[in-house]
C-alpha positions in Angstrom: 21.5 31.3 -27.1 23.5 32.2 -23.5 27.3 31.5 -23.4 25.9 28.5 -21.2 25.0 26.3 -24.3 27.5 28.1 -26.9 30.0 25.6 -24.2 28.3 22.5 -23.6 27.1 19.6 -26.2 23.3 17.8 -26.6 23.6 13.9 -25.6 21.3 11.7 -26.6 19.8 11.1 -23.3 19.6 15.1 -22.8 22.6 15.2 -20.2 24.9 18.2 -21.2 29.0 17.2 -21.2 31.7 19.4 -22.1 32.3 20.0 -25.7 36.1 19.9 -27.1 37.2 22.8 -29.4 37.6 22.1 -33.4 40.6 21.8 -34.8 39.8 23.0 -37.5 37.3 24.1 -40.1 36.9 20.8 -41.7 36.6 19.1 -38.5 33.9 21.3 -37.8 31.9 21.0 -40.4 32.1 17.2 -40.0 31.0 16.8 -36.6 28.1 19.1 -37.5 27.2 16.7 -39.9 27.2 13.8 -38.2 25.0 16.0 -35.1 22.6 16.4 -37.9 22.1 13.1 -38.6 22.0 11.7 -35.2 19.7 14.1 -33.6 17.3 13.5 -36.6 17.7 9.8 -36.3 16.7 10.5 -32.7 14.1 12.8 -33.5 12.6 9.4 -35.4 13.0 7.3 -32.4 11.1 9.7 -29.8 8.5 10.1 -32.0 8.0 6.5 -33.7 6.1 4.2 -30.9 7.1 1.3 -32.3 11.0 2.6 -31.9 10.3 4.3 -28.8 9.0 1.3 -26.5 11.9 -0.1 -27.3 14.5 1.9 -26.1 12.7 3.0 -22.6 13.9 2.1 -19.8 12.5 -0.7 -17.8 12.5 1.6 -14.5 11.1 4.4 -16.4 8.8 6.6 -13.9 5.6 5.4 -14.5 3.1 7.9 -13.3 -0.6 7.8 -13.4 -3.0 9.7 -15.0 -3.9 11.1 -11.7 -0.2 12.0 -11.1 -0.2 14.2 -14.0 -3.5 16.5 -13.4 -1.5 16.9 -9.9 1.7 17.7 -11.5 -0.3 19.8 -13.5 -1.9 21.9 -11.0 0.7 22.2 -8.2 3.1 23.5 -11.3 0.6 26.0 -13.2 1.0 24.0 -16.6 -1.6 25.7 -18.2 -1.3 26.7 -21.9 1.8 25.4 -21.9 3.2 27.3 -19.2 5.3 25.9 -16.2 5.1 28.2 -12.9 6.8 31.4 -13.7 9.4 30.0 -15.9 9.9 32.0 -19.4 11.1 29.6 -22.3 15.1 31.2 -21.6 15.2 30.7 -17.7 13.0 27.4 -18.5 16.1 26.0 -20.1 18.9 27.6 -17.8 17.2 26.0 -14.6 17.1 22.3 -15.8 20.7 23.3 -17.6 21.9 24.8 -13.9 19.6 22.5 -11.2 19.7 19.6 -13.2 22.2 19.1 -15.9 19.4 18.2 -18.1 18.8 19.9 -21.7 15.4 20.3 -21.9 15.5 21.7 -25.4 17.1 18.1 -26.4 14.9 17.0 -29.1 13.8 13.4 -27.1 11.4 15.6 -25.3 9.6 17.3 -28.1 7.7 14.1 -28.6 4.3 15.9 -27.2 5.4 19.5 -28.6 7.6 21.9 -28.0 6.0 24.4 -25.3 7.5 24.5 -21.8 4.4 22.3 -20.5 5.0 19.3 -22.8 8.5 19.3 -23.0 8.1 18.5 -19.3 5.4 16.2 -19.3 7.9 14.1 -22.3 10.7 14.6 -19.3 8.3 12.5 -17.0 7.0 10.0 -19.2 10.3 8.9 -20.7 13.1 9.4 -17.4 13.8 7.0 -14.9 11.5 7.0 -11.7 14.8 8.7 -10.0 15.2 11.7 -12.6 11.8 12.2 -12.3 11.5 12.4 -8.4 14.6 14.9 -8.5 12.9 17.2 -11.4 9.8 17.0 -9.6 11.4 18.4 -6.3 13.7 20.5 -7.8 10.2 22.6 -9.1 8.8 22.6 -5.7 11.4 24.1 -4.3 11.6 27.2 -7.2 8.0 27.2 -6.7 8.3 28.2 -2.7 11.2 30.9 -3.8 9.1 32.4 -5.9 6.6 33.7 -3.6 4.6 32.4 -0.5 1.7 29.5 -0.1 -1.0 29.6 1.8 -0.5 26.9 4.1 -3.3 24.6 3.7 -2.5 24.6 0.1 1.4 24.1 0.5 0.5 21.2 3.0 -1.8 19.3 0.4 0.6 20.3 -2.4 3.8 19.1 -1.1 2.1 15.5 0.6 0.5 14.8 -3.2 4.1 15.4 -4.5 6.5 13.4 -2.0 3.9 10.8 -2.3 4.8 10.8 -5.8 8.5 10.9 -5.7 8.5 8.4 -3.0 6.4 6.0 -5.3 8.1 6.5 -8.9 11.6 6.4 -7.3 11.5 3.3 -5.2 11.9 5.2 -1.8 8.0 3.8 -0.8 8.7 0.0 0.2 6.7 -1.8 2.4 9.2 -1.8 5.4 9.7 1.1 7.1 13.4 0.5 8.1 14.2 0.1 4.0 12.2 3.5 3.5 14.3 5.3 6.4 17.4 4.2 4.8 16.3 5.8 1.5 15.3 8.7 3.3 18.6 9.2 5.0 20.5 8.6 1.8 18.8 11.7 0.7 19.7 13.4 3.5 22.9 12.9 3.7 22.3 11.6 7.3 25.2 8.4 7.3 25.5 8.0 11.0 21.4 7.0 10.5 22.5 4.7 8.2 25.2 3.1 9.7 23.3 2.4 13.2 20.3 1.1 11.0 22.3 -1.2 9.5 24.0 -2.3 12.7 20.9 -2.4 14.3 18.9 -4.9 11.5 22.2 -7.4 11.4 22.6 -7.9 14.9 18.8 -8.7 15.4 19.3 -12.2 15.5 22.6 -12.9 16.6 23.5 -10.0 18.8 19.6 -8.3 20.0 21.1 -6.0 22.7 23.4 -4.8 20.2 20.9 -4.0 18.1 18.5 -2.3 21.0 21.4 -0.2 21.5 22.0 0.3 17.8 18.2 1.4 17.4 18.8 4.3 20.3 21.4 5.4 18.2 19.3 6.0 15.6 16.6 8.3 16.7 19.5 10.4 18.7 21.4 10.7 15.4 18.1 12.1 13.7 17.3 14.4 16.8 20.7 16.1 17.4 21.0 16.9 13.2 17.4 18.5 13.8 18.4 20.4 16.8 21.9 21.7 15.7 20.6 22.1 12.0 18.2 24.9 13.4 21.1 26.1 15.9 19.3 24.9 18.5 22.0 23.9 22.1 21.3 20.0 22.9 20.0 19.3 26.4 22.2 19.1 29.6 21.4 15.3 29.9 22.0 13.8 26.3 20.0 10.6 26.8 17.6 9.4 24.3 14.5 10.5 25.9 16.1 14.1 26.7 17.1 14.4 23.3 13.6 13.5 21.6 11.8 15.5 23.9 13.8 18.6 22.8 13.2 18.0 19.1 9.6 17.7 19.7 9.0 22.0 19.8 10.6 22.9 16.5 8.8 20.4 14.5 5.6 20.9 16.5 4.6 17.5 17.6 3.3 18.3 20.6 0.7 16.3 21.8 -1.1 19.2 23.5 -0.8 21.3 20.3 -4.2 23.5 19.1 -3.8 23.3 15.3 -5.5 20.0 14.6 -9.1 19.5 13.6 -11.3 18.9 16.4 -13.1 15.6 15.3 -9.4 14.0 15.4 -7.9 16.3 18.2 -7.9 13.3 20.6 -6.8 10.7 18.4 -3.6 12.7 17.4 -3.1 13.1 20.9 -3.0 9.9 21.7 -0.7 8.9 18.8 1.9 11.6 19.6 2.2 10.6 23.3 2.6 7.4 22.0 4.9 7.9 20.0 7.3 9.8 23.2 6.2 6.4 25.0 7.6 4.0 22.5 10.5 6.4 22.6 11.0 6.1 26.1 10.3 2.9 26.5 13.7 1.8 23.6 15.5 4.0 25.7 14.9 2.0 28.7 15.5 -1.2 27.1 18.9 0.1 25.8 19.4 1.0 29.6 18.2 -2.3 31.2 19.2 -4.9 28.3 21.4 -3.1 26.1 25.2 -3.2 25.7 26.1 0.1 25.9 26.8 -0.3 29.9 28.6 -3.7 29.6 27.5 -6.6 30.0 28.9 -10.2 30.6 30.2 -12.2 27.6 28.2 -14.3 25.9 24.8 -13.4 28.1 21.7 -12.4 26.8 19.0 -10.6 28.5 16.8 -10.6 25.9 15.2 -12.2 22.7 15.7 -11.4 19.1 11.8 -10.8 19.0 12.1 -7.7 21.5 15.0 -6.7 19.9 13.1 -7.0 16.3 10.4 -5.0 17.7 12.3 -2.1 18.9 14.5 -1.8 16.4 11.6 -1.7 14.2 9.6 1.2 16.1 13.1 2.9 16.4 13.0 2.9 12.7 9.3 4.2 12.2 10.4 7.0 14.6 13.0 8.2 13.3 11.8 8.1 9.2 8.6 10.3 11.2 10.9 12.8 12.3 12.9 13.1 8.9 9.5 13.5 6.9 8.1 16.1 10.0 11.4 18.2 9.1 10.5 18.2 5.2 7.4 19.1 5.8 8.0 22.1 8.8 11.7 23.2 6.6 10.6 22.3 3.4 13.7 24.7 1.5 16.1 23.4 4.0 18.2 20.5 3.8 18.9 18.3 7.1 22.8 17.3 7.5 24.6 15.2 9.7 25.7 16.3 13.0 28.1 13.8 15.0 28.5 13.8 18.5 
């Protein structure tokens, strides 16, 4: 066993913690003891149903049969295999990645090969673990040698489609969904403007327009300084988007689409740059961010609803784009 584990203790849920020195030899001896009992007491639990459904947790992932033969394929789980993982660098990657034991007993419900230890992990975690396991192998998976595209691009959609669903980050709106997403991506400024934006609907609507322009330029000048990329001369809203638009390949004009939907795409992407352009005229022409008078309003919580709400479909669209186009990179903030 690697010095690793010779330093950290089992929990029951699996989490490693830091383990105290004995005293002394008694005191040793004792404590070995009582691990005995407890992790066969445990043991019992994982592997008595009755016991078991008792003690899961009520947001436990969840996943359907379908979800497995995914898992299984886009992860090689075959004969008990997991990618390229041996059973020693099996253990140090969840140990490392994930502070998770994965030779904890719990998961040894289905057996004990690297295959259905993992497949114990999924049924038993929370719908969070889970999701951060799941891409946590995806991304070891892409180190470990290249994809062919097609394949990556099916892959990858079947498995954030999964994490999204067993985690709580798919819900119905799309502003609550773009808040999850920025969470994850450590992208608070997006998460402040949305904020602003959905409380002032009502009471404030060119605060919120204004808010919602914030929130697309916050996600376009990460992208573009992320990649090292210099922002445009004119920092506006439209100038901004139009600049991200290259490096994740969302041009409308672009070749790489099947012909039989070539002109539908089209149109949706040059859609999308005129809803774009059209919030950043509103935050121009009925905004706040060029004064206005006190206590006048220009316009109606209903327009302000709507654009706020496309601001917000826009922006989660570029997040998921960058995923997708820079799937091993991670997208950080970048204030003004």
């Amino acid at each position: 066993m690697n010095a690793i584990r010779r330093n950290t203790s089992r929990t029951t849920s699996g989490r490693l913690g830091n383990q105290a020195p004995f005293s002394d030899e008694a005191t040793f001896k004792q404590k070995e003891n009582q691990n005995r009992v407890s992790n066969t007491q445990r043991t019992q639990t994982q592997t008595n149903p009755a016991c078991r459904s008792n003690q899961l947790s009520d947001n436990m992932a969840q996943l359907k049969k379908s979800d497995y033969r995914k898992i299984d394929q886009i992860f090689d789980m075959t004969k008990g295999h997991v990618l390229d993982f041996s059973n020693r660098t099996f253990g140090e990657f969840f140990e490392d990645e994930l502070r998770i034991d994965i030779d904890a007993p719990m998961y040894e419900a289905n057996g004990d090969s690297k295959a259905k230890r993992l497949r114990t992990l999924l049924e038993i975690e929370p719908g969070e673990v889970v999701a951060k396991v799941l891409r946590s192998l995806w991304q070891h998976k892409l180190a470990t040698g290249p994809i062919e595209e097609s394949v990556q691009t099916t892959q990858l959609s079947q498995l954030e489609e999964i994490c999204e669903r067993v985690s709580g980050e798919h819900v119905v709106r799309a502003a609550s969904s773009l808040k999850t997403t920025a969470k994850i991506l450590d992208l608070d400024t997006v998460n402040r403007d949305l904020a602003r934006a959905m409380d002032n609907i009502s009471k404030d609507p060119e605060d919120a327009i204004t808010a919602a322009c914030s929130t697309i330029e916050s996600v376009c000048r990460s992208i573009l300084l992320e990649l090292g990329l210099s922002l445009p001369n004119k920092k506006d809203l439209k100038s901004l988007f139009n600049a991200t638009i290259p490096p994740l390949q969302l041009n409308p004009n672009r070749t790489n689409v099947q012909s039989d939907i070539a002109t539908d795409v089209r149109k949706t992407l040059s859609g999308l740059a005129s809803v774009v352009d059209g919030i950043g005229a509103l935050r121009t022409h009925a905004g706040d961010a060029h004064g206005r008078e006190k206590g006048f309003t220009r316009i109606d919580a209903r327009i302000a609803e709507l654009a706020v709400n496309s601001a917000n479909t826009v922006a989660l669209f570029l997040i998921k784009t960058w995923r997708k186009r820079y799937p091993t990179r991670n997208l950080y903030e970048h204030s003004e």
